[in-house]
C-alpha positions in Angstrom: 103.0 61.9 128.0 100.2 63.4 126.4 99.2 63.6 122.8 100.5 67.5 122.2 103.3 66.4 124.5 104.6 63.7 122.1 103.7 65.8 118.7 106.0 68.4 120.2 108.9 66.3 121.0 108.7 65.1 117.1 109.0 68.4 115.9 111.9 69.2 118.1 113.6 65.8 117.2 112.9 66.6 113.8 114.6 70.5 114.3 117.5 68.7 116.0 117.9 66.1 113.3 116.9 68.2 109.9 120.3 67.8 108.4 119.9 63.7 108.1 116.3 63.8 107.1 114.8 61.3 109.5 112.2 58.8 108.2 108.9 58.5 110.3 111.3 55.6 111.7 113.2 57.9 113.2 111.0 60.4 114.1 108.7 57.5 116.0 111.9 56.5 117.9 112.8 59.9 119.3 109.3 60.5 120.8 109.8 56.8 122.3 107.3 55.1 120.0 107.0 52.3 118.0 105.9 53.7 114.4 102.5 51.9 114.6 102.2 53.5 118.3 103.3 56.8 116.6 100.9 56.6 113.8 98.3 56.1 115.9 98.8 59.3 118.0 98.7 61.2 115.1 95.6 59.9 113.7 93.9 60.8 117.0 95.6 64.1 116.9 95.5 65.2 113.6 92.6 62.7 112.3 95.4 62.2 109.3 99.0 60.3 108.9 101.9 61.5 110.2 103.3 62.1 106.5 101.4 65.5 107.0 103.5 66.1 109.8 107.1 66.0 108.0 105.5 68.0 104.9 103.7 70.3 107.5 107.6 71.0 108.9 109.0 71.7 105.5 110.1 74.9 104.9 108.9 74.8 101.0 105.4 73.8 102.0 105.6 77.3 104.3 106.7 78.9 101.2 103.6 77.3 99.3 101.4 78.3 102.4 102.4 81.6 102.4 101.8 82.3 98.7 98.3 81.3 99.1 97.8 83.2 102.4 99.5 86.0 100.5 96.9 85.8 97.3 94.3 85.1 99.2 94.4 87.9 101.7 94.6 89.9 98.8 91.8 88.6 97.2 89.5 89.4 100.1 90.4 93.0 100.7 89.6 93.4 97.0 86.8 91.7 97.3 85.1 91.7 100.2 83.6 88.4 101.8 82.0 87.1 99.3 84.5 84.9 98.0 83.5 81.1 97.3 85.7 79.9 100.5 83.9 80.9 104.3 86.7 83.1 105.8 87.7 82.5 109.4 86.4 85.9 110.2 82.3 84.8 109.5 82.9 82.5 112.8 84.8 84.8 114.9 83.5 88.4 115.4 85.4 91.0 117.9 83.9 93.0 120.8 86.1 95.8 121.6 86.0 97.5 125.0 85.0 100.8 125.0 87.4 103.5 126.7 85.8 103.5 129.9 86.0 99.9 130.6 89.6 100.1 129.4 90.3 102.9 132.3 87.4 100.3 135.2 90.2 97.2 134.3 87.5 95.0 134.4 86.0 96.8 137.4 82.3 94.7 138.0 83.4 92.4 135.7 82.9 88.6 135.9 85.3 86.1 134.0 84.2 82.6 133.9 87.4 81.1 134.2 89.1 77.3 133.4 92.3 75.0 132.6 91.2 72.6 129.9 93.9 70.1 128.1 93.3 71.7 124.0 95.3 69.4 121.1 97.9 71.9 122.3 98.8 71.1 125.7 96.8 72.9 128.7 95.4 76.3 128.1 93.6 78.7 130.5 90.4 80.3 128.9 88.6 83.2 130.2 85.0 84.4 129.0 82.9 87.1 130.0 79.1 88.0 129.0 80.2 89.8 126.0 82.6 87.1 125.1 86.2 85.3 125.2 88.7 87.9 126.6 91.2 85.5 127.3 93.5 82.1 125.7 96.7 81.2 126.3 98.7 77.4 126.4 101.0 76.8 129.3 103.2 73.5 129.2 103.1 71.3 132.4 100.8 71.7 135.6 102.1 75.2 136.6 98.8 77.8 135.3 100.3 80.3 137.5 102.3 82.3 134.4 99.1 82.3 132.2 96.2 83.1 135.4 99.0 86.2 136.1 98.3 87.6 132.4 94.6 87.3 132.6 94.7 89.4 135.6 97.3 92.0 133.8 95.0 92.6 131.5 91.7 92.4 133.7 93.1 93.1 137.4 90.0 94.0 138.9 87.9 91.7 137.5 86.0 88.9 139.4 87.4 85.6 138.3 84.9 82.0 138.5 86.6 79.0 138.3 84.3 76.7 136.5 86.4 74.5 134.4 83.4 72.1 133.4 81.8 75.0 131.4 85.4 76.1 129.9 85.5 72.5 128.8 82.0 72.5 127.0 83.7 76.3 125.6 86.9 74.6 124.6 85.3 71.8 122.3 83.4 74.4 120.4 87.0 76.5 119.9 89.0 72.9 119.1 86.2 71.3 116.8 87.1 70.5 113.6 86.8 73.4 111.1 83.4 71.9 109.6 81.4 71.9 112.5 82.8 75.1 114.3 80.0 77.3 116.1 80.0 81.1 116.3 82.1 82.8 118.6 82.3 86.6 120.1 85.6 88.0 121.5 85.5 90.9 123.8 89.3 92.2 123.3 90.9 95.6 124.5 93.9 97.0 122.6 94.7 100.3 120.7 92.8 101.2 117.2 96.3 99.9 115.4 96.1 96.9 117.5 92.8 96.2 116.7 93.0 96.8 113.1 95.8 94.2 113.0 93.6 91.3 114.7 90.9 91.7 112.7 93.0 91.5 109.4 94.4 88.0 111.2 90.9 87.3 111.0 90.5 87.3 107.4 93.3 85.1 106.6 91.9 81.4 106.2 93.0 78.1 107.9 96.0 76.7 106.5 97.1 79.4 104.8 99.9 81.8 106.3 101.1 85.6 105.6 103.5 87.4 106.4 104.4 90.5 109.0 104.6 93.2 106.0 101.3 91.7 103.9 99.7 91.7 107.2 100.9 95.2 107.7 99.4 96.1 104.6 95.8 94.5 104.7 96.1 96.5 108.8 96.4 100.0 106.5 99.6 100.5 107.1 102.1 98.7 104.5 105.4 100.5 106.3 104.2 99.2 109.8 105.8 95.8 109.7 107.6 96.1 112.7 104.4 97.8 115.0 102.3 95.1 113.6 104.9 92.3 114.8 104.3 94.1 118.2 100.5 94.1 117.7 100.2 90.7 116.6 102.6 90.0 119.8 100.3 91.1 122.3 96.6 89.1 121.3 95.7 87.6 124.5 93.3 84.9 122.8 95.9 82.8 121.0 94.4 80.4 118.3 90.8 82.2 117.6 92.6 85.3 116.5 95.3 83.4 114.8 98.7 85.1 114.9 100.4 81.5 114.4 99.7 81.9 110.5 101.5 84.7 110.5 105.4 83.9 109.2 108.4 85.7 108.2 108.8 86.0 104.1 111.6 83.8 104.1 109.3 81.2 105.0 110.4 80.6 108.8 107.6 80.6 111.2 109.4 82.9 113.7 108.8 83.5 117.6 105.3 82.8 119.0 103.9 84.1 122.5 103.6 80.5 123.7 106.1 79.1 122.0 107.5 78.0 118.8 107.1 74.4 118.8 103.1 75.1 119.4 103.0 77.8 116.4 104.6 74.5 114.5 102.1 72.4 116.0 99.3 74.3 115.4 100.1 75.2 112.0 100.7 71.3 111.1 97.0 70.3 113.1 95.3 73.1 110.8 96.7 72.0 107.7 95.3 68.3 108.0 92.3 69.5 109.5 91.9 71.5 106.3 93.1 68.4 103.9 90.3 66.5 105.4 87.8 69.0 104.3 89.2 69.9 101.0 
């Protein structure tokens, strides 16, 4: 069992056994782990103590989260991005595909192509010469599901496996907040879709909105719903981050690869930003 593979049966045991509050104890037992053997794992993982975990799980710390997200995302359509905080969006710029290579589907296009194992379980990355096009996690061996939606959107592209250069690509997406390098995305979608993704852009690490504060920074306050759908088809999970993105009750809601892995993300990013704070 891997490292996501034994965060993720925490948080279910966790979801299963929320009524009796389980100590880390607990938690370390139902993964199948001593605690100092589960501690351990989460170091590595998280590079902080598992403690983060249970209050990354807590449905008041989402609450707190999405507060901040909420002020914050305000704050920086008031202000622009000169706020004292760098904004996810200065490392992450979009590319969007012009009409004509919408109608070509990827027609002379070449995707460098690979499976990497991310802190999330196994993800298949694609990335042309104008940038990433493609991320999504699939759990087990079985890439199949994930390569069928890279050629859905692209389906007469030219694929190149080359999983040693996705690997180099994936520790530049996975590296700790601090250190992250520049990235371009090369994304196709409608001109509502692509105002919603680059409003997920703006809204920092370890912060979360919601649908309708997300509807409003897209333009279109009334559009909750249509930006739910929006936010429901980004094909590059994780750089444009629709995991921070929450109902405003606080519950994280459904997630395109799964709602353990929005949990797990969501917990990874908030230690990853403790450790920087």
């Amino acid at each position: 069992m891997n490292s996501y593979e034994s965060i993720a049966k925490g948080i279910r045991f966790l979801d299963e056994h929320r009524a009796a509050q389980p100590d880390l104890a607990k938690v370390a037992a139902g993964v199948g782990l001593s605690p100092a053997d589960f501690h351990r794992l989460f170091r590595a993982w998280a590079g902080a103590t598992p403690k983060n975990l249970l209050q990354s799980l807590m449905l008041s710390h989402a609450k707190l989260l999405l507060r901040e997200g909420e002020g914050g995302l305000t704050s920086v359509l008031e202000s622009g991005l000169s706020g004292p905080r760098r904004l996810h969006d200065l490392r992450v710029s979009l590319e969007v595909a012009t009409p004509g290579e919408i109608k070509a589907q990827g027609a002379g296009l070449q995707i460098q192509t690979g499976v990497v194992a991310s802190p999330f379980g196994n993800c298949l990355i694609g990335e042309t010469p104008r940038g990433i096009c493609h991320l999504s996690f699939f759990d087990g061996e079985d890439r199949e599901p994930a390569l069928a939606e890279l050629h859905g959107d692209w389906p007469l592209a030219q694929l190149e496996w080359d999983d040693a250069g996705i690997h180099a690509r994936a520790a530049q997406i996975f590296a700790p907040a601090a250190v992250q390098a520049p990235l371009k995305l090369y994304v196709k979608g409608t001109s509502f879709q692509i105002l919603v993704w680059r409003a997920l852009l703006k809204i920092h690490p370890g912060t979360l909105v919601s649908y309708g504060k997300l509807a409003s920074a897209a333009g279109n306050p009334k559009a909750s719903r249509a930006t739910g759908t929006a936010v429901g088809r980004n094909a590059i999970s994780f750089l444009i981050p629709c995991h921070r993105v929450i109902r405003e009750t606080g519950i994280s809601g459904n997630y395109r690869w799964g709602a353990v892995r929005k949990r797990a993300i969501l917990a990874w990013e908030n230690c990853q930003q403790d450790r920087i704070s």
